[in-house]
C-alpha positions as CSV (number, residue, x, y, z in Angstrom):
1,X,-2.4,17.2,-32.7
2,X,-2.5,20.0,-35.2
3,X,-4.2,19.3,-38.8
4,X,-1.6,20.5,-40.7
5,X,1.2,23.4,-40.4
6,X,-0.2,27.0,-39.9
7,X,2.9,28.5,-40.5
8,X,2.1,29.5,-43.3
9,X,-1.2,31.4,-42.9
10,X,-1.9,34.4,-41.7
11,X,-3.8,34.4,-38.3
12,X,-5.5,31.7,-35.9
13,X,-9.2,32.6,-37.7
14,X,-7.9,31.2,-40.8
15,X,-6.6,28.3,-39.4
16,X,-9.7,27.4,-37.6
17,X,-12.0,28.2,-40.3
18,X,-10.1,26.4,-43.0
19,X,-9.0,23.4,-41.0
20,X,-12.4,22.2,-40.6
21,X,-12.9,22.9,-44.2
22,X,-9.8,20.2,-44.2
23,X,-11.4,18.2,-42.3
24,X,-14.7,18.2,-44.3
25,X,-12.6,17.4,-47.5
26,X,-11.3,14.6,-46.0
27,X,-13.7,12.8,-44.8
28,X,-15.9,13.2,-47.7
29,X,-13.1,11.7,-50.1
30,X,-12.7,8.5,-48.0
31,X,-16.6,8.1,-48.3
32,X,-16.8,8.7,-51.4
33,X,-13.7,6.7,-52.4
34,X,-15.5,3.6,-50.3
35,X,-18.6,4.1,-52.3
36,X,-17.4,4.7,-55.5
37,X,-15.3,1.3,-55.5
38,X,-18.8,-0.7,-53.8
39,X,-21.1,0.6,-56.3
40,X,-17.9,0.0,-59.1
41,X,-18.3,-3.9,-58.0
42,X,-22.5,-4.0,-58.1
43,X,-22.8,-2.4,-61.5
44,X,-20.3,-4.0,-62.9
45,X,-22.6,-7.4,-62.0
46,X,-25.8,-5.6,-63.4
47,X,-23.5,-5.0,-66.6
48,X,-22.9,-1.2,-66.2
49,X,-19.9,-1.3,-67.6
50,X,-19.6,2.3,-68.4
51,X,-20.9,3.7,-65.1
52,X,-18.4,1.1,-63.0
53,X,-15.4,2.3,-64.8
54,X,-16.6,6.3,-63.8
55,X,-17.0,4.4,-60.0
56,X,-13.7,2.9,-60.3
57,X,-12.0,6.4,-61.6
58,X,-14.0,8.4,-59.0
59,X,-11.9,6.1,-56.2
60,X,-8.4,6.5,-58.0
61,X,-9.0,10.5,-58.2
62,X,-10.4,10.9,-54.5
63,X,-7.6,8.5,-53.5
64,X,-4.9,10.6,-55.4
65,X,-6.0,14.0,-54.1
66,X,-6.2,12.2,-50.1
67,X,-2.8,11.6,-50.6
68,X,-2.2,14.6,-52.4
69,X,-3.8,17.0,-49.3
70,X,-2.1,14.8,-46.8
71,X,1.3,15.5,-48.1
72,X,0.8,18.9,-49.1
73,X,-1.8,20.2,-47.1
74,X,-1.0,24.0,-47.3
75,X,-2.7,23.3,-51.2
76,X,-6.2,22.1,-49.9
77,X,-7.9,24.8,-50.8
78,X,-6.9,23.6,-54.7
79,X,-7.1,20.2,-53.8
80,X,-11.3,21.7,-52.8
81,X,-11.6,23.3,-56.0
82,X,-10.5,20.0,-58.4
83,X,-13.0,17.6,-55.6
84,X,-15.9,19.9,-56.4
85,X,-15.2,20.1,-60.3
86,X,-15.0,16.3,-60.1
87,X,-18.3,15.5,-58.1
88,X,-19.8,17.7,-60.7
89,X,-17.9,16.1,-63.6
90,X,-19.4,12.9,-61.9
91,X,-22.9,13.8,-61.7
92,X,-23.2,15.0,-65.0
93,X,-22.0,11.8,-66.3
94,X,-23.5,9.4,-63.9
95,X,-27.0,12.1,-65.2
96,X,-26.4,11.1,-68.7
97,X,-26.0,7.1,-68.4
98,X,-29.1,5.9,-69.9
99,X,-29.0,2.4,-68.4
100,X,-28.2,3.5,-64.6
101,X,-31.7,3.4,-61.9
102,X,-33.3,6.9,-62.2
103,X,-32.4,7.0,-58.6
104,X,-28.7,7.8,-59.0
105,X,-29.8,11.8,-60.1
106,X,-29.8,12.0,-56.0
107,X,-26.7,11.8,-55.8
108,X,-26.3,15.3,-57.6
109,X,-27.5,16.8,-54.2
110,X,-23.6,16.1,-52.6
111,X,-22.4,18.3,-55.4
112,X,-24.2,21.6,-53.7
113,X,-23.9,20.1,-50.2
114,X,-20.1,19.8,-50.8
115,X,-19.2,23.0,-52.4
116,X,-20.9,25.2,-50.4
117,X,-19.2,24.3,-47.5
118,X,-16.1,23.6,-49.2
119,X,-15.7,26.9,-51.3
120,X,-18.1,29.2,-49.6
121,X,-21.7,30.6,-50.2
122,X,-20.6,33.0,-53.3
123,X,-18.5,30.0,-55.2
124,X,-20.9,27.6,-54.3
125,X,-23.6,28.9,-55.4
126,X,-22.1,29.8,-58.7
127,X,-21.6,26.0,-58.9
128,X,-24.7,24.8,-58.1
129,X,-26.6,27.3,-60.3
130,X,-24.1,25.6,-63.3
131,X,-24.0,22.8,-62.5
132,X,-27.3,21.1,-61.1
133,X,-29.5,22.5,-63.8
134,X,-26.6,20.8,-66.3
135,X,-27.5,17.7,-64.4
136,X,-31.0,17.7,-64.7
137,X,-31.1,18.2,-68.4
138,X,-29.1,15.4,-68.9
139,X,-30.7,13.1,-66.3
140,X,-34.1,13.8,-68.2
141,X,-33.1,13.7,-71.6
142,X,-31.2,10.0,-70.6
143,X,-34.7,9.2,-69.2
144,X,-37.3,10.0,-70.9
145,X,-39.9,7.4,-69.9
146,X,-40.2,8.6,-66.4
147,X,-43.4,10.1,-65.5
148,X,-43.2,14.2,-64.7
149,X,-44.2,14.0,-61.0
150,X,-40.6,11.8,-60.8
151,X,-38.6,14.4,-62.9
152,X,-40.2,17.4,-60.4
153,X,-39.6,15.5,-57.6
154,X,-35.9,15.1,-58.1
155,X,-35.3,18.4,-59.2
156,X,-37.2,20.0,-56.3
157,X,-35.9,17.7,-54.0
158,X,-32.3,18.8,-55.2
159,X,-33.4,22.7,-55.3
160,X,-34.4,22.6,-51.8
161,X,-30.7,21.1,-50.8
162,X,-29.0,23.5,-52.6
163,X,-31.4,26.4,-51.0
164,X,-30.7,24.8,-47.2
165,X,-26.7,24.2,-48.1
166,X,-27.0,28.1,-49.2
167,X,-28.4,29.1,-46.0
168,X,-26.6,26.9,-43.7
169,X,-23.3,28.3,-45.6
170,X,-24.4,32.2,-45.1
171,X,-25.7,31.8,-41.3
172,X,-22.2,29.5,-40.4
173,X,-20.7,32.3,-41.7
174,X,-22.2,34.9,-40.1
175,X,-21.6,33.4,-36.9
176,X,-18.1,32.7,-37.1
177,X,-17.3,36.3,-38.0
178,X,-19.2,37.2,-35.0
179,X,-17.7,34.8,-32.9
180,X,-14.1,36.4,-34.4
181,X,-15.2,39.6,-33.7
182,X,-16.0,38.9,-29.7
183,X,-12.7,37.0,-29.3
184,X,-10.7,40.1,-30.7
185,X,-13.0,42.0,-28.7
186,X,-12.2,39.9,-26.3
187,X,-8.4,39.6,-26.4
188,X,-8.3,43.6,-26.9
189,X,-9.5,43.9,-24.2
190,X,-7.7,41.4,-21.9
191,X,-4.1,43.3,-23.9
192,X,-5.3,46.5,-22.4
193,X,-6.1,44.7,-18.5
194,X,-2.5,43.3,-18.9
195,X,-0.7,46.8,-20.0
196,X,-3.1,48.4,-17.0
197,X,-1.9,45.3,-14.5
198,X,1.6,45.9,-15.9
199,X,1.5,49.8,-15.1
200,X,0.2,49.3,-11.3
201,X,2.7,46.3,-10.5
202,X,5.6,48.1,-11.8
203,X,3.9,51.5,-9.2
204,X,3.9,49.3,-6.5
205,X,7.6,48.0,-6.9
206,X,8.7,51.6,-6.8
207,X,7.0,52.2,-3.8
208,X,8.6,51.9,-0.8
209,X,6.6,51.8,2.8
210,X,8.3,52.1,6.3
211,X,6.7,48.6,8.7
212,X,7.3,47.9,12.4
213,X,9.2,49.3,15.0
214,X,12.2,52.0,14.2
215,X,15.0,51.9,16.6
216,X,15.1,56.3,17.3
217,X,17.9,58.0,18.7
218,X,16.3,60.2,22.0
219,X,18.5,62.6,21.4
220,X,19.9,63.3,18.0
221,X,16.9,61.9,16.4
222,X,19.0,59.3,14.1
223,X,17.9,56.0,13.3
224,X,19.8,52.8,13.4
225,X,19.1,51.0,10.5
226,X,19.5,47.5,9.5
227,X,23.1,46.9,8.9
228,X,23.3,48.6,12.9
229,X,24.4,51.7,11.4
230,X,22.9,55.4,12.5
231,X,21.3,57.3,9.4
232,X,19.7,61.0,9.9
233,X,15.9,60.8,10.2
234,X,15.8,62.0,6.4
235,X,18.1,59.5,4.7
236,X,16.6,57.3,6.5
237,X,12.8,57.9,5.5
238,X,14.0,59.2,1.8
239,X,15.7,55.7,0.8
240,X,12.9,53.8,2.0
241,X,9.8,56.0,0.5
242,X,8.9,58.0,-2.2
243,X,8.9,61.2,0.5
244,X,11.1,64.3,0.0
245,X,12.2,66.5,2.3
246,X,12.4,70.6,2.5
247,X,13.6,72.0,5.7
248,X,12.5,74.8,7.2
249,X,12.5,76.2,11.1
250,X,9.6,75.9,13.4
251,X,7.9,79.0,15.6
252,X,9.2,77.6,18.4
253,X,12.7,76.5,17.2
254,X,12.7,79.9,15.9
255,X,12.7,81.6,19.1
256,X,15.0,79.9,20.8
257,X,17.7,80.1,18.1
258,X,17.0,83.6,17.0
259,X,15.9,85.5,20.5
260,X,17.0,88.6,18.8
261,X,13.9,88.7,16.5
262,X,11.4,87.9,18.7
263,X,12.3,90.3,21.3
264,X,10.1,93.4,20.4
265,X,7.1,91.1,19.7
């Protein structure tokens, strides 16, 4: 079953590349939908208050655009662009909560993870060079007690996802355009096999071979052919080959129709 229509784009690479882009989108706003309303419920208990009401909003919005990208899912790539701008919207909130566990800077590393694969290496990195040191000065300032091997851990721990996501994004790329590129390679060349099969099948139904016995006239030389009637020897041959004939007279024949000329030689 198809993802979505494709009538409206422009070739079969498109549709494979963004479809899985579609699929990607998806899945991560059902997961993040699902974890946004848990976390809504615990920190709601430990009296985060501000940070459960984000939660709560983060699984209206990702529930919104599912619905959203399932009705209309020519608009995904839109309905990328407003999921990324949210988990970044997100993480620099959820960065600035004073109250919320140090641990929940983390969850800043979905932002690059997301948006490189969802908008591609150039847009995502643009993103993630915006946004996650935007994070990290909030996450800091909002916790200022931690000790400095805690902030460098986080931030390098969130540098190195953003430098793998990069990577990952430019090699998947580079593949799939060479994987492209051998399949229109490919199908060029199978196009040209097809015109060349094409040209020799439509030679061989014009050519026309003479099989088995032919019934031959002793005498007169005609030939009986299969409705029982007598052709000469060269309507016969000349409807059923590609063979022309020019007549001429033979040496022998020759002399005995024109004596006269042979006489003195």
């Amino acid at each position: 079953m198809k993802l979505f229509s494709v009538s409206s784009w422009k070739n079969d690479h498109i549709t494979y590349m963004d479809s899985r882009r579609y699929v990607l989108l998806r899945v991560s706003l059902a997961l993040i939908a699902i974890i946004g309303l848990v976390f809504s419920v615990i920190n709601y208990h430990r009296g985060l208050f501000l940070l459960a009401t984000v939660e709560v909003a983060v699984f209206v919005f990702c529930i919104i655009i599912l619905l959203f990208v399932h009705l209309r899912p020519k608009y995904f790539s839109l309905a990328c662009t407003i999921f990324v701008v949210m988990t970044f919207i997100f993480g620099v909130i959820a960065s600035s909560i004073k109250n919320a566990d140090p641990t929940i800077f983390v969850w800043t590393g979905l932002g690059p993870l997301i948006a490189f694969f969802l908008l591609g290496a150039r847009r995502g990195f643009l993103f993630s060079a915006f946004t996650v040191p935007l994070c990290a000065i909030f996450f800091i300032n909002s916790h200022p007690d931690l000790p400095l091997v805690a902030y460098l851990n986080v931030i390098i721990f969130i540098l190195c996802v953003v430098a793998l996501s990069m990577y990952y994004e430019i090699t998947r790329a580079d593949t799939e355009a060479a994987l492209i590129l051998d399949v229109e390679e490919r199908q060029k060349k199978e196009a040209e096999l097809r015109i060349i099969n094409q040209n020799l099948q439509d030679a061989l139904d014009h050519i026309k071979t003479l099989r088995g016995l032919l019934p031959i006239c002793a005498s007169c030389k005609n030939i009986r052919n299969d409705k029982g009637y007598w052709e000469q020897i060269e309507v016969y041959i000349r409807n059923r080959s590609a063979a022309e004939f020019s007549h001429s007279i033979c040496p022998d024949c020759a002399k005995k129709l024109y004596p006269e000329l042979y006489k003195n030689k």
